[in-house]
Backbone as JSON, one array per atom type, in Angstrom:
{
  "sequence": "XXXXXXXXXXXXXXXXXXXXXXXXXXXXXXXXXXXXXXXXXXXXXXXXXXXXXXXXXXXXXXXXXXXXXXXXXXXXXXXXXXXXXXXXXXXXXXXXXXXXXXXXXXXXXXXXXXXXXXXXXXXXXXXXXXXXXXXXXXXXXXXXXXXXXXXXXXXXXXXXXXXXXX",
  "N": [[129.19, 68.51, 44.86], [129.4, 65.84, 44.43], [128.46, 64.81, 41.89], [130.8, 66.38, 39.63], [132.69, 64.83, 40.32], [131.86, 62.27, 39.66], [131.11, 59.87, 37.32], [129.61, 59.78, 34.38], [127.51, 58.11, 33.68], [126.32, 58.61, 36.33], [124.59, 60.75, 36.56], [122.2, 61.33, 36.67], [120.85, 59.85, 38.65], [122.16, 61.37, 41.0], [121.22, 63.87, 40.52], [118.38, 63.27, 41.19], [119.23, 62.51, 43.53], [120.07, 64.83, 45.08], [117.66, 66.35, 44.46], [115.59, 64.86, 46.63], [117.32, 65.61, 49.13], [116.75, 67.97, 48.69], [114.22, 68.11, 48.74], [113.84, 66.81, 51.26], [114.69, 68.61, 52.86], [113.2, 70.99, 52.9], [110.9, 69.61, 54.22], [111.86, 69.09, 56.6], [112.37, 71.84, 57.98], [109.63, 72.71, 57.56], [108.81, 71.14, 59.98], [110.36, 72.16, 62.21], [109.22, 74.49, 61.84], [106.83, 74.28, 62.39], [107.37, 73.57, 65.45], [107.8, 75.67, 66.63], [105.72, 78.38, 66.29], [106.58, 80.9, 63.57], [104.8, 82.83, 63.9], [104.62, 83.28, 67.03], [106.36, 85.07, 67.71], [106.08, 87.41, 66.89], [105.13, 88.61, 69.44], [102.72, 87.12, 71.84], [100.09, 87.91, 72.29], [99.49, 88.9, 69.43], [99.89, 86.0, 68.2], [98.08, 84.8, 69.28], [95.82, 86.23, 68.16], [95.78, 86.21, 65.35], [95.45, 83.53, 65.08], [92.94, 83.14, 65.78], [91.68, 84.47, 63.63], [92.29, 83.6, 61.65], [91.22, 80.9, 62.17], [88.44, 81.44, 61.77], [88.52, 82.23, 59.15], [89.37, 80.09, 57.67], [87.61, 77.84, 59.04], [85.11, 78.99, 59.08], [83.2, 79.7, 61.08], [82.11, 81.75, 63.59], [84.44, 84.09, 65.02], [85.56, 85.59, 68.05], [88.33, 87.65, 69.41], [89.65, 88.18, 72.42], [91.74, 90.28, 74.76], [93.37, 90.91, 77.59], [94.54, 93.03, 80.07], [97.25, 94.68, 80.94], [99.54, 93.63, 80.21], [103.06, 94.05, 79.32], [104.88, 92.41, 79.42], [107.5, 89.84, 77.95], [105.99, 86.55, 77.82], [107.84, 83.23, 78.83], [109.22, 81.21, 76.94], [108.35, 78.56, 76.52], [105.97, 78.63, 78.13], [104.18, 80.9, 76.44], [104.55, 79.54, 74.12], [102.76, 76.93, 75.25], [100.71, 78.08, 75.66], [99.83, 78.89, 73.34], [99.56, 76.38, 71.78], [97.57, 75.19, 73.2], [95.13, 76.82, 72.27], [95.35, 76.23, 69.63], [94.46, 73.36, 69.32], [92.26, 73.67, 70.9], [90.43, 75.21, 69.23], [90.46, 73.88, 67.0], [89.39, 71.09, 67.74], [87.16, 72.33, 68.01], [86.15, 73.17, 65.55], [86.03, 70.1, 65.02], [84.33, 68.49, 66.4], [82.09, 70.46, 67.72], [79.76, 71.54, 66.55], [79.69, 74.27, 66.4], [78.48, 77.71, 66.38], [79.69, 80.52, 66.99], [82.07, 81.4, 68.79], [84.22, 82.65, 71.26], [87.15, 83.65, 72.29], [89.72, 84.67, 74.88], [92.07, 86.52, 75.94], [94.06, 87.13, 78.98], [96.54, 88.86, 80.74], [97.84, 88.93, 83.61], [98.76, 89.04, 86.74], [98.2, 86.6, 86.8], [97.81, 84.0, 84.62], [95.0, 83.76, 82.25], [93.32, 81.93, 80.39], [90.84, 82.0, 78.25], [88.35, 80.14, 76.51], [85.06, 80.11, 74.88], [82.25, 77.88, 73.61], [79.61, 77.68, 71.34], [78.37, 75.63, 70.65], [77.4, 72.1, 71.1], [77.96, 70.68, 73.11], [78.91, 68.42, 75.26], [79.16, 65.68, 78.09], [81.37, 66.19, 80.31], [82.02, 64.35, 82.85], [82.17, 62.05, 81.52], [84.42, 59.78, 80.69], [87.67, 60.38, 78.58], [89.13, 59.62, 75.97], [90.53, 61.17, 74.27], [92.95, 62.07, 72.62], [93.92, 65.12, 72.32], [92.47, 66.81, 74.63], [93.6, 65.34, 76.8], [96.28, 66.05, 76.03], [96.7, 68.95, 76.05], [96.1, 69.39, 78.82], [98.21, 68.51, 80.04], [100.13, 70.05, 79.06], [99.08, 72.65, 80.24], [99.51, 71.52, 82.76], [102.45, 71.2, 83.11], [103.43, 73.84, 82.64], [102.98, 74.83, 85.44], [100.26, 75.2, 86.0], [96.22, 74.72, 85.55], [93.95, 73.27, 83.39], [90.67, 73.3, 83.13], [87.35, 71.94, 81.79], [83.81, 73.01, 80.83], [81.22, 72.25, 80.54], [77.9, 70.89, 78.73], [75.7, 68.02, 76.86], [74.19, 70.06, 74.44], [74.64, 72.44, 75.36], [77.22, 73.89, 74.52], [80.39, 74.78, 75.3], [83.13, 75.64, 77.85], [86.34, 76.16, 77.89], [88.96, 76.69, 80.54], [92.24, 77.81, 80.75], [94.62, 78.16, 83.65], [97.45, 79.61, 84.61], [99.94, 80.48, 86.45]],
  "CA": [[130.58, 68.1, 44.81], [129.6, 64.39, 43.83], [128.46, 65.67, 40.44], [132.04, 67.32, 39.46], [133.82, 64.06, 40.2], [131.0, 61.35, 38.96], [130.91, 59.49, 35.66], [128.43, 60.36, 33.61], [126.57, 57.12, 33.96], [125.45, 58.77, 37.23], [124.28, 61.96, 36.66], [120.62, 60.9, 36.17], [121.15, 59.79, 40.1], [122.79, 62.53, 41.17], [120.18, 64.72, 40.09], [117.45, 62.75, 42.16], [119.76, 62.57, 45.07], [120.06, 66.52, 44.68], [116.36, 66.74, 44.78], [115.37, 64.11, 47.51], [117.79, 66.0, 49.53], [116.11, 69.6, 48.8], [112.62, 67.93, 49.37], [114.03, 66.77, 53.1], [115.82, 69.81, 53.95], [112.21, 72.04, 53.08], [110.03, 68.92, 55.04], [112.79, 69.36, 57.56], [111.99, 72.78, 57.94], [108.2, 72.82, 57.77], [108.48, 70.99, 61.15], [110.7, 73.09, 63.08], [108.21, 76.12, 62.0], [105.62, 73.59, 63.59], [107.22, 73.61, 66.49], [107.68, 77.25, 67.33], [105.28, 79.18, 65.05], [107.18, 81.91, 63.64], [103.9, 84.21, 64.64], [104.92, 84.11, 68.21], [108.04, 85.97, 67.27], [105.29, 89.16, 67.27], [104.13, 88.21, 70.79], [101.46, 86.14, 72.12], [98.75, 88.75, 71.81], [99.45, 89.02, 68.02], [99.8, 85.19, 67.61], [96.19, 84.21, 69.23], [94.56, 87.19, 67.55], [95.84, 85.77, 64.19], [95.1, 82.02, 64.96], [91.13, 83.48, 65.5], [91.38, 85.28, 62.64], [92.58, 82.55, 60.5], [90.47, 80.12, 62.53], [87.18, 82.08, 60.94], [88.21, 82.1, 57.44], [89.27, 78.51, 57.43], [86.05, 77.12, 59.08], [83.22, 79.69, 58.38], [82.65, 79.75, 62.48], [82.47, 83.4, 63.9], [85.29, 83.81, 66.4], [86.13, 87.0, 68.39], [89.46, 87.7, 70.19], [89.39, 89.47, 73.94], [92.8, 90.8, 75.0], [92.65, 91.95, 78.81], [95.52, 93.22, 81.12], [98.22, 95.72, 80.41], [101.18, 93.14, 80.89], [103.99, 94.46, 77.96], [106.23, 91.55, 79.21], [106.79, 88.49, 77.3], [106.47, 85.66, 79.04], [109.16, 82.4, 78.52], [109.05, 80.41, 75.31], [107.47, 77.83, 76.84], [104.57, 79.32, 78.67], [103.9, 81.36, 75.39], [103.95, 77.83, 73.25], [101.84, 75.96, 75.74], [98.86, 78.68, 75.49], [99.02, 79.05, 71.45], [99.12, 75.35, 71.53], [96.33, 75.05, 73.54], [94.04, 77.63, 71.67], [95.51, 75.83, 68.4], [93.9, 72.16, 69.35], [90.84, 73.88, 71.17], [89.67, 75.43, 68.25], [90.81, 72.32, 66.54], [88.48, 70.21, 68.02], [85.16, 73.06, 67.99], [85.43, 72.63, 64.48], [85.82, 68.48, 64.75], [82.96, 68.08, 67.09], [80.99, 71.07, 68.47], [79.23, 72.36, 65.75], [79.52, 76.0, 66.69], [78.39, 79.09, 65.02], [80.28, 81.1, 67.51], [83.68, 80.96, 69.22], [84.53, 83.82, 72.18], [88.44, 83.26, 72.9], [89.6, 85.67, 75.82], [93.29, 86.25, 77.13], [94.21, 88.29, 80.1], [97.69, 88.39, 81.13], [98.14, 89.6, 84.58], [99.32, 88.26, 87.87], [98.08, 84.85, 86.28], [97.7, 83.81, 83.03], [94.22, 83.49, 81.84], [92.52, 81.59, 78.92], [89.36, 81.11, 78.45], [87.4, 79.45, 75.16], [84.15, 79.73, 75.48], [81.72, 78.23, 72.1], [77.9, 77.7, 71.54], [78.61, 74.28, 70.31], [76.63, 70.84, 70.99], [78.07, 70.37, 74.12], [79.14, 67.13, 75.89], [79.06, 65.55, 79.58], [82.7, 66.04, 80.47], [82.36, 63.43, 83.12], [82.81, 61.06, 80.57], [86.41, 59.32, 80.6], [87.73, 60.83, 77.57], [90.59, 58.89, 74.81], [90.96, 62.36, 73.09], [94.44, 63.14, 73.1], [93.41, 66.34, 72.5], [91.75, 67.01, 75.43], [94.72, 64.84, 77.45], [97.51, 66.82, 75.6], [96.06, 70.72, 76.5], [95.75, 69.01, 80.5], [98.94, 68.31, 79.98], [100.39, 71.53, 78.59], [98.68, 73.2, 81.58], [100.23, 71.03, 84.34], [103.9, 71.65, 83.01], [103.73, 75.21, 83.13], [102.52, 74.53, 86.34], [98.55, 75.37, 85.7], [95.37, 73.74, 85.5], [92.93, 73.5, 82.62], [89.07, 72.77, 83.34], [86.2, 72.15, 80.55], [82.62, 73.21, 81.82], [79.9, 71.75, 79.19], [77.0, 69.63, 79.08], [75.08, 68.33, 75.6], [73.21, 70.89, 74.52], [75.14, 73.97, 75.99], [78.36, 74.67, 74.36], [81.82, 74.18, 76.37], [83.98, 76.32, 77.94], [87.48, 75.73, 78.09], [89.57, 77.53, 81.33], [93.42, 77.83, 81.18], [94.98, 79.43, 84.51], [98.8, 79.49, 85.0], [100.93, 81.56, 87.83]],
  "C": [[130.7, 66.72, 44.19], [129.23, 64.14, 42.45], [130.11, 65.63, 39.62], [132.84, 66.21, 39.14], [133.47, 62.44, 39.56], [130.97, 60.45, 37.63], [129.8, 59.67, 35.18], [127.34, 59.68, 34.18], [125.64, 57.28, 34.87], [125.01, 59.94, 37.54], [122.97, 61.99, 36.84], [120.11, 61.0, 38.1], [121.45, 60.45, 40.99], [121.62, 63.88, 41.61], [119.22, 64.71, 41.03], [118.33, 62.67, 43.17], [119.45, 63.93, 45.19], [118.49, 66.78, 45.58], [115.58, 65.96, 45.97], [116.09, 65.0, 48.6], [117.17, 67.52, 49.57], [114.66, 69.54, 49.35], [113.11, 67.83, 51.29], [113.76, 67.79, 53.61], [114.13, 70.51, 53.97], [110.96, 71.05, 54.33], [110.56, 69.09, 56.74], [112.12, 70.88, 58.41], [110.79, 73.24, 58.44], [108.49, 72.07, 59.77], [108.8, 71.49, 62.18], [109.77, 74.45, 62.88], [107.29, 75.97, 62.79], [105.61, 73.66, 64.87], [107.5, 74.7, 67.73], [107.24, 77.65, 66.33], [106.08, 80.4, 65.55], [105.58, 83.18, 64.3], [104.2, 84.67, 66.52], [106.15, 84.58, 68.48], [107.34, 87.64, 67.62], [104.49, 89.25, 68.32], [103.04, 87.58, 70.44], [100.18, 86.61, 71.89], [98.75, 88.22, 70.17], [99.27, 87.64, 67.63], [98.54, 84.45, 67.94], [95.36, 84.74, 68.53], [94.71, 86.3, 65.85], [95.28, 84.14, 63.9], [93.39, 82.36, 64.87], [91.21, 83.64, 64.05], [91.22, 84.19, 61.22], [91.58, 81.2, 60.51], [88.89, 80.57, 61.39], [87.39, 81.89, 59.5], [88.5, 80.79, 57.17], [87.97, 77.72, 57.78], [84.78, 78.06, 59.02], [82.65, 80.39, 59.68], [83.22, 81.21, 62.62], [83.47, 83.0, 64.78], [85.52, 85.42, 66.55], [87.15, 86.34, 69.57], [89.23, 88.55, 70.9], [91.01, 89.46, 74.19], [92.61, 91.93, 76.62], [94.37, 91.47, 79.89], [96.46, 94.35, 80.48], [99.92, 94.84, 80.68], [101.78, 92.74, 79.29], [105.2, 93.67, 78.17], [105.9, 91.1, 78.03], [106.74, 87.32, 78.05], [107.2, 84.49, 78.25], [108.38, 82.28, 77.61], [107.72, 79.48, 75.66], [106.31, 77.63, 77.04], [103.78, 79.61, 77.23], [103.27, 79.73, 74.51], [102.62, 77.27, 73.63], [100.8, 76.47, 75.75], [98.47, 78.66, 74.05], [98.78, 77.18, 71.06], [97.37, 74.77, 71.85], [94.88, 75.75, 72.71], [94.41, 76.79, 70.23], [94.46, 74.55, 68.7], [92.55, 72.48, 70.0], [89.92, 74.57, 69.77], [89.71, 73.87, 67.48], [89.75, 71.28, 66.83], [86.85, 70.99, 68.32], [84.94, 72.94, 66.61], [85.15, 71.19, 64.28], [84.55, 67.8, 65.34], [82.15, 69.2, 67.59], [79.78, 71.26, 68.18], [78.55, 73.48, 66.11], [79.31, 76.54, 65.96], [78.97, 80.19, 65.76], [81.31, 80.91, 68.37], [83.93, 81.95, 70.05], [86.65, 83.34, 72.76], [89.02, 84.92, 73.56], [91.13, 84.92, 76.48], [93.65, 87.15, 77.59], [95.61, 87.61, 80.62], [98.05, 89.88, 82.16], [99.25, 89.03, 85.52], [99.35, 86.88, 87.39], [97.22, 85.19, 84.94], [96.17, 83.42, 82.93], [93.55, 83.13, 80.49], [91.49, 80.75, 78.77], [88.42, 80.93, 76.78], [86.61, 79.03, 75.3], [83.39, 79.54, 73.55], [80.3, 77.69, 72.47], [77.48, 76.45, 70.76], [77.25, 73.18, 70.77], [76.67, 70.49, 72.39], [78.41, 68.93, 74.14], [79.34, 66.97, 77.64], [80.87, 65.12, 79.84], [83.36, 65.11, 81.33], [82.32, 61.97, 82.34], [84.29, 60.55, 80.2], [86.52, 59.68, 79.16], [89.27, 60.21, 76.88], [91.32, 59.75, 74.22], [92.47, 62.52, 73.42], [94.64, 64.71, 73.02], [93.23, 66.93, 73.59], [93.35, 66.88, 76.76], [96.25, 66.02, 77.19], [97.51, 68.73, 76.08], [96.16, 70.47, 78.08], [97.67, 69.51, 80.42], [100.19, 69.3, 79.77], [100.51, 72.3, 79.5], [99.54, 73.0, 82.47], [101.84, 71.39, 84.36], [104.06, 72.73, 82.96], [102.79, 75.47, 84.34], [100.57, 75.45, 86.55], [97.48, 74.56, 85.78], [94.61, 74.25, 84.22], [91.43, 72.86, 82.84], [88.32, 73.26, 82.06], [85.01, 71.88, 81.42], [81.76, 72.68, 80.11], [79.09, 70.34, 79.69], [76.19, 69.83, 77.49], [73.86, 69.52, 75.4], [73.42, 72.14, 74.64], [75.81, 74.65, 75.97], [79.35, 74.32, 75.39], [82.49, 75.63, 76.72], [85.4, 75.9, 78.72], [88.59, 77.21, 79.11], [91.18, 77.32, 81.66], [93.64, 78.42, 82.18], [96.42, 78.64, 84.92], [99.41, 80.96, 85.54], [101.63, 82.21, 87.16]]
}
């Protein structure tokens, strides 16, 4: 509309406004996809199996997906989010530090929510006070959909990471 009524002089401007404005709107965009992936639109099953899947061809690391319970709800937004988040930053950090050649991710959705990420990694002594926000942010995840998350590892032995929410 500011085109149409403009003097010439500023068409040049115009133009780059135009486009500064189309770059936003798509950066815009990209982050709301960030913060609900459209994959859990095809349930939660479908959007962990695909995060493995994708996990493997992006880092090279084997990964298999387990799928255990017969529960054809869905569960809230939230819940849903806070487990693909969690499996998003746990893989996330087996490729940043484990150095795994295998990956086992396992979800059972019954009475209580189960997720368990187990890898054959490097290991670490988990009583170690930890800075990771990583680590902090997945706790965290957990406790608001009222859950707990525990990591079992020691150097040497691989980790396993235990979601359980009600």
């Amino acid at each position: 509309a500011a085109s149409e009524d403009a003097p010439p002089e500023l068409a040049g401007q115009i133009v780059e406004a135009k486009e500064l404005a189309g770059q936003a709107m798509e950066e815009m965009l990209d982050v709301v996809r960030r913060l609900r992936p459209t994959t859990l639109e095809l349930g939660l099953r479908n959007a962990v199996s695909s995060q493995v899947t994708d996990f493997t061809e992006r880092s090279g690391i084997e990964a298999e997906f387990n799928f255990l319970g017969d529960h054809t709800e869905r569960l809230d937004e939230e819940r849903e989010l806070a487990i693909y988040r969690v499996v998003q930053e746990a893989l996330s950090n087996i490729v940043q530090h484990a150095d795994a050649s295998h990956v086992d991710v396992t979800l059972e959705l019954s009475d209580v929510v189960v997720l368990t990420i187990n890898d054959d990694g490097q290991g670490f002594d988990p009583s170690e006070p930890t800075k990771r926000f990583g680590v902090i942010g997945m706790r965290e995840r957990a406790l608001l959909e009222g859950g707990i998350l525990e990591i079992e590892s020691s150097p040497g032995a691989g980790t396993t990471l235990r979601m359980e929410m009600p």
